[in-house]
C-alpha positions as CSV (number, residue, x, y, z in Angstrom):
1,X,24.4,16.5,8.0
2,X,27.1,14.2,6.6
3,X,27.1,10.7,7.4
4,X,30.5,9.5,9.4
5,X,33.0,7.5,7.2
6,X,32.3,4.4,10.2
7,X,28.9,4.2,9.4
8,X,29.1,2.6,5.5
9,X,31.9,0.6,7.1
10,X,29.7,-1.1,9.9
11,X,26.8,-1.5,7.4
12,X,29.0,-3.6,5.1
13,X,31.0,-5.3,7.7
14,X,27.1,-6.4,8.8
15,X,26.5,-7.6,5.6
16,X,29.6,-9.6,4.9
17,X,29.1,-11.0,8.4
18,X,26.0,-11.7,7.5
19,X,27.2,-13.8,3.9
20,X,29.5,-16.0,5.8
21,X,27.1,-16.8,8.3
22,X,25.2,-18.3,5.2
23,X,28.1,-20.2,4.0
24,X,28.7,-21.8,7.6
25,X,25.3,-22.6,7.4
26,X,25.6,-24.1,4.0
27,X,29.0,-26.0,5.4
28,X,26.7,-27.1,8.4
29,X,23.9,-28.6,6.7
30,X,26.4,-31.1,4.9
31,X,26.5,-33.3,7.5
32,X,23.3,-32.1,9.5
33,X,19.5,-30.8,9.2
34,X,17.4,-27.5,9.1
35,X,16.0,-28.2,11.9
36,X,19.5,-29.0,14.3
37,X,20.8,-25.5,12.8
38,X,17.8,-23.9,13.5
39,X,17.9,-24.9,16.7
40,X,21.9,-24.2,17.7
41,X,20.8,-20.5,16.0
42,X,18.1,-19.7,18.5
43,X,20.0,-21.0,21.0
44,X,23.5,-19.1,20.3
45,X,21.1,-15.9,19.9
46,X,19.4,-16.5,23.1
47,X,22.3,-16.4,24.8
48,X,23.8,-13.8,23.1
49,X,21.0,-11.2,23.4
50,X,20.4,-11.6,27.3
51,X,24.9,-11.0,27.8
52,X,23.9,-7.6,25.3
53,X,21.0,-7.1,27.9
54,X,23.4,-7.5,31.2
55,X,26.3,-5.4,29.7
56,X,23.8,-2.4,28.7
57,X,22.2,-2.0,32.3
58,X,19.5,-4.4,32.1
59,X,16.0,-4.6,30.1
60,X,14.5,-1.2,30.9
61,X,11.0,-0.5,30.8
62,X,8.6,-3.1,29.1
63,X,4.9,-2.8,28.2
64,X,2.8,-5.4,28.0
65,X,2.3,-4.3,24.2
66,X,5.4,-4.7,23.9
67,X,5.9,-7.7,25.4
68,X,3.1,-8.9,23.1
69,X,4.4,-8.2,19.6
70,X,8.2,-9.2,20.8
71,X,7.1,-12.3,21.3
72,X,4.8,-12.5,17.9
73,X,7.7,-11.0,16.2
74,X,9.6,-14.2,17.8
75,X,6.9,-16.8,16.6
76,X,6.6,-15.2,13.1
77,X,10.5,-14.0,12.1
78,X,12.1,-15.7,14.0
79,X,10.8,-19.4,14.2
80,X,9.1,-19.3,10.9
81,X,11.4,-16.8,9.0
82,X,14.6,-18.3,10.4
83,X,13.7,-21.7,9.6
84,X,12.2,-21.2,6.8
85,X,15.5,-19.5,5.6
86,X,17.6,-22.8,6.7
87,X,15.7,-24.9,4.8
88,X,15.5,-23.1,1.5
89,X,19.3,-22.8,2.0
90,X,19.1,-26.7,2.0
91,X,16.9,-26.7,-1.0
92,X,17.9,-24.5,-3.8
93,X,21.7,-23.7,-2.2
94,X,22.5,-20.6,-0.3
95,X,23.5,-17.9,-3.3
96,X,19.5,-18.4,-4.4
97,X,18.2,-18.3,-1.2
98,X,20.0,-15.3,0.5
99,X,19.2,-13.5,-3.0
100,X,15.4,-14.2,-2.3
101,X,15.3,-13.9,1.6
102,X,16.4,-10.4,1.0
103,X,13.7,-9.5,-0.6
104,X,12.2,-8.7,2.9
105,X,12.7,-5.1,2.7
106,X,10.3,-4.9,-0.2
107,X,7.4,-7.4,1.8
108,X,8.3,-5.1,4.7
109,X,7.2,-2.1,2.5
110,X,4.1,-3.5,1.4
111,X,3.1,-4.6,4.6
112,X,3.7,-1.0,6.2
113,X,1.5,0.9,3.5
114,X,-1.0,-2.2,4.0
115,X,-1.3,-2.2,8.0
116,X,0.7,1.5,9.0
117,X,-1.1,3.9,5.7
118,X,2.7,4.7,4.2
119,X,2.8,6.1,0.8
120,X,3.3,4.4,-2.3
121,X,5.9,6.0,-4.0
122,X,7.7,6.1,-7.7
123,X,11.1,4.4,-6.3
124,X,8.7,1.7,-4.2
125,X,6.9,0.8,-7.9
126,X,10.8,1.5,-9.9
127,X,12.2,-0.9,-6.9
128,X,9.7,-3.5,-6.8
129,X,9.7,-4.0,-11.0
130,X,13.7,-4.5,-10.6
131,X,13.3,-7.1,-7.7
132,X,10.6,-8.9,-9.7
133,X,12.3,-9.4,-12.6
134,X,15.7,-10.6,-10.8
135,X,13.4,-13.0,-9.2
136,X,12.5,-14.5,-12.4
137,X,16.0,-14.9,-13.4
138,X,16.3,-16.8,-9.9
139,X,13.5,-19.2,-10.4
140,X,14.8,-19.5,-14.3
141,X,17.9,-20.8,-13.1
142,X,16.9,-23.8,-11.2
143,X,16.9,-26.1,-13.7
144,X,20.6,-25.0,-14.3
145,X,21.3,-25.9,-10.9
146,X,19.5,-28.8,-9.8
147,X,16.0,-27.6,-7.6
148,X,12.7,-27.0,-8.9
149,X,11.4,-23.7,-8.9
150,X,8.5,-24.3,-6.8
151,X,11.1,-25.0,-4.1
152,X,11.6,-21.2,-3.9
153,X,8.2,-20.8,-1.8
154,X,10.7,-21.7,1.0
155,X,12.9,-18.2,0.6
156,X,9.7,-16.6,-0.5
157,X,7.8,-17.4,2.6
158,X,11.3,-17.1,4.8
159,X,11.4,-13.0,2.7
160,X,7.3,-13.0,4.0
161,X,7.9,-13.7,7.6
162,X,11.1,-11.3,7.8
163,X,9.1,-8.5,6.0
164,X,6.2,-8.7,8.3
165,X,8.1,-8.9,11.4
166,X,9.5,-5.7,10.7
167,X,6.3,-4.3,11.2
168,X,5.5,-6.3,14.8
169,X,9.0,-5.2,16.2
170,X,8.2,-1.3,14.7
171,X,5.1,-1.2,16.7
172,X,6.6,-3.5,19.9
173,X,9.9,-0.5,20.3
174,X,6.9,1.8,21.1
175,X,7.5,0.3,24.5
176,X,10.7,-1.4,24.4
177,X,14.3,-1.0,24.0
178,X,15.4,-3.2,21.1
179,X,18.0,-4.8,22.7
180,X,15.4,-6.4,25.5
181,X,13.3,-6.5,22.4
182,X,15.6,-8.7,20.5
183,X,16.5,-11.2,23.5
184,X,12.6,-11.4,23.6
185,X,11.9,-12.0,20.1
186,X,14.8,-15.3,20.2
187,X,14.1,-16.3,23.4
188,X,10.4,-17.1,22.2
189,X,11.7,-19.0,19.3
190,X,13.6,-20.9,21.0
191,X,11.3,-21.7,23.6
192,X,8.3,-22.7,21.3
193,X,10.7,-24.4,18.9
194,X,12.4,-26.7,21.8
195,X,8.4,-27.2,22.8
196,X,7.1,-28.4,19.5
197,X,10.1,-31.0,19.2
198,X,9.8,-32.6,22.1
199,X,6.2,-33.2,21.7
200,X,6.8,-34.1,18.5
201,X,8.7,-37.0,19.6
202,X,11.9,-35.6,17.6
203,X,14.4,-35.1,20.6
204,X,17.2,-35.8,18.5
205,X,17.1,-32.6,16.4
206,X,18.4,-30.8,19.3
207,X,21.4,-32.2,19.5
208,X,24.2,-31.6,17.6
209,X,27.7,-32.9,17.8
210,X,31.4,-32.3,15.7
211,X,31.7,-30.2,12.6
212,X,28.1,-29.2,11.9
213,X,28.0,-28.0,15.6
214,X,31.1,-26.0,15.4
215,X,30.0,-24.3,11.9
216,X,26.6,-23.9,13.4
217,X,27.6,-22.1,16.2
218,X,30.0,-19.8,14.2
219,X,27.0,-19.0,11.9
220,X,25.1,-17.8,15.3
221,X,27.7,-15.7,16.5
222,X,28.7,-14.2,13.1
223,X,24.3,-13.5,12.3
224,X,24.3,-12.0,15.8
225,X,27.3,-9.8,15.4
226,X,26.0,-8.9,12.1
227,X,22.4,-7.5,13.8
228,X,23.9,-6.0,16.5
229,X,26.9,-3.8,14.0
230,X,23.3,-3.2,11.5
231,X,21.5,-1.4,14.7
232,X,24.5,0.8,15.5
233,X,25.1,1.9,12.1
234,X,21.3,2.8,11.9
235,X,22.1,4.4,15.5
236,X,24.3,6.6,13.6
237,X,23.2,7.1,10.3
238,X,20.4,7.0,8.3
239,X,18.4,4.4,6.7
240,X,18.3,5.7,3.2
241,X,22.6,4.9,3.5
242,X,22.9,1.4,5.8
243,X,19.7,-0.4,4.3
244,X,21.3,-0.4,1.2
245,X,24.6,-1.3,1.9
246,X,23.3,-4.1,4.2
247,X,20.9,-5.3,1.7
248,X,24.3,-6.2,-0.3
249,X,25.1,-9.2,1.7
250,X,23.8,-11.4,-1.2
251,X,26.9,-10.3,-3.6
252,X,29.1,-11.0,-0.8
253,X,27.2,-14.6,-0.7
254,X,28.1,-15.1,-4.0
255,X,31.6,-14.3,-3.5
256,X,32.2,-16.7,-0.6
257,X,30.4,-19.1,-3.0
258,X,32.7,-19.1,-5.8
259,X,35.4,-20.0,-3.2
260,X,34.0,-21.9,-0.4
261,X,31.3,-23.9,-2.0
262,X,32.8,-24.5,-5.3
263,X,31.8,-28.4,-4.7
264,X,28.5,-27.8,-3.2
265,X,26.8,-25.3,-5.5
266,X,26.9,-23.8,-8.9
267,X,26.9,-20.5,-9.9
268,X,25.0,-19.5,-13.0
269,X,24.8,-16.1,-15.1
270,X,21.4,-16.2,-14.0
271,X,22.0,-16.7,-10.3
272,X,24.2,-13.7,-10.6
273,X,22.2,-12.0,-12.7
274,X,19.1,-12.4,-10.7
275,X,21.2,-11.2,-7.4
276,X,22.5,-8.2,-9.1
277,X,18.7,-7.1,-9.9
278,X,17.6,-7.9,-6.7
279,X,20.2,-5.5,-4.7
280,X,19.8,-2.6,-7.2
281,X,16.3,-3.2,-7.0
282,X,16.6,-2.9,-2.3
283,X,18.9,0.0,-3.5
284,X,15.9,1.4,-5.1
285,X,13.4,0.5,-2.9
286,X,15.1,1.9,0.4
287,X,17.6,4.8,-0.6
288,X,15.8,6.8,-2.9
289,X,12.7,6.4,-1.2
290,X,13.9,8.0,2.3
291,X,14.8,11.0,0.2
């Protein structure tokens, strides 16, 4: 059955959406912290998920398993992934660190034939080769670029958290929708993230006020919007076509790079380099294994 022409089109427009959310990020974090931009995210996607649950009828049906691994999923991905991902965009810049963060499809791999009993396969093994080597290339270029590579155990762990909650919320849409399941999943983060800072004493990361706010909030909307066009394409089409082109949202990091952080960050042959590999390597991984 062919795949409609909308479908590539929604997958890309995710991925793009989901670049510039990483540059407003990058843009916020200029004159704020991880932990304020965390916070605004969580908060934007809170908000955002329960209007999707209102204008789609309401939550449905919810188990209690569900419930259960919705709101691991939201400890695990989304306060420990997300975060994560803000402060290795801090770190080692946000061309690195979207190129390493998306290496989550590959974790998420591993950690189905671990825990679910898939199938290794010759494109998982082809794939995974690819990816390692463009990381190398990554953690090569950090000298180049001002971060030491042991600062990429922030987008590592970031890919680590995203790749294992895509096991939890498999098994949690056994008895959810996953539109309750994703308002369940950030509502979670953001109320254990607004509980560990205030007693933590450290009220004042959740607030945020002028610039980094607007570019903070942007970044929610666009990540959210980005999610949202990702599930309808996979509504639509297969995985084997959208993973991929979704997966691409690094190239189009390094794109808004060159002309929106010219200042901030540099671009290397190696950063590029590295990206390239790791794409081809989710192109690997995903497409021609669903065949």
């Amino acid at each position: 059955m062919p795949v409609p022409p909308i479908v590539p089109a929604l997958a890309l427009t995710a991925a793009f959406l989901g670049a510039a959310a990483t540059i407003f990020i990058r843009q916020g974090l200029r004159g704020s912290d991880a932990y304020t931009g965390f916070w605004v995210n969580v908060v934007v996607g809170a908000v955002a998920a329960w209007i999707a649950v209102a204008v789609t009828g309401g939550p449905g049906p919810v188990t209690r398993k569900a419930l259960a691994f919705f709101v691991l999923a939201g400890l695990v991905g989304t306060v420990a992934g997300r975060l994560l991902r803000f402060i290795a965009i801090e770190r080692v810049g946000a061309s690195v660190a979207a190129a390493i963060v998306n290496l989550n499809p590959l974790l998420a791999t591993l950690f189905a034939i671990a825990l679910l009993g898939e199938r290794v396969t010759l494109p998982i093994v082809t794939g995974t080769i690819v990816i390692t080597v463009g990381t190398v290339l990554l953690s090569m270029s950090g000298q180049h670029v001002g971060f030491h590579p042991r600062l990429l155990v922030y987008p590592l762990m970031s890919a680590t958290c995203f790749g294992l909650v895509s096991v939890l919320r498999k098994i949690g849409l056994g008895g959810a929708g996953p539109i309750i399941g994703m308002a369940l999943n950030v509502t979670t983060a953001a109320v254990a993230f607004a509980a560990f800072m205030l007693a933590s004493g450290k009220h004042g990361a959740l607030i945020c006020r002028r610039r980094p706010l607007a570019y903070f909030v942007a970044a929610g909307l666009m990540e959210n919007v980005a999610v949202f066009l990702n599930l309808v394409a996979l509504g639509m089409g297969t995985v084997s076509v959208v993973t991929p082109l979704y997966g691409s949202s690094p190239i189009f990091v390094l794109l808004l790079s060159f002309f929106f952080l010219r200042g901030i960050e540099r671009l290397t042959g190696r950063i590029v380099a590295g990206t390239l590999l790791i794409v081809l390597g989710i192109y690997l991984l995903t497409a021609l294994s669903a065949r």
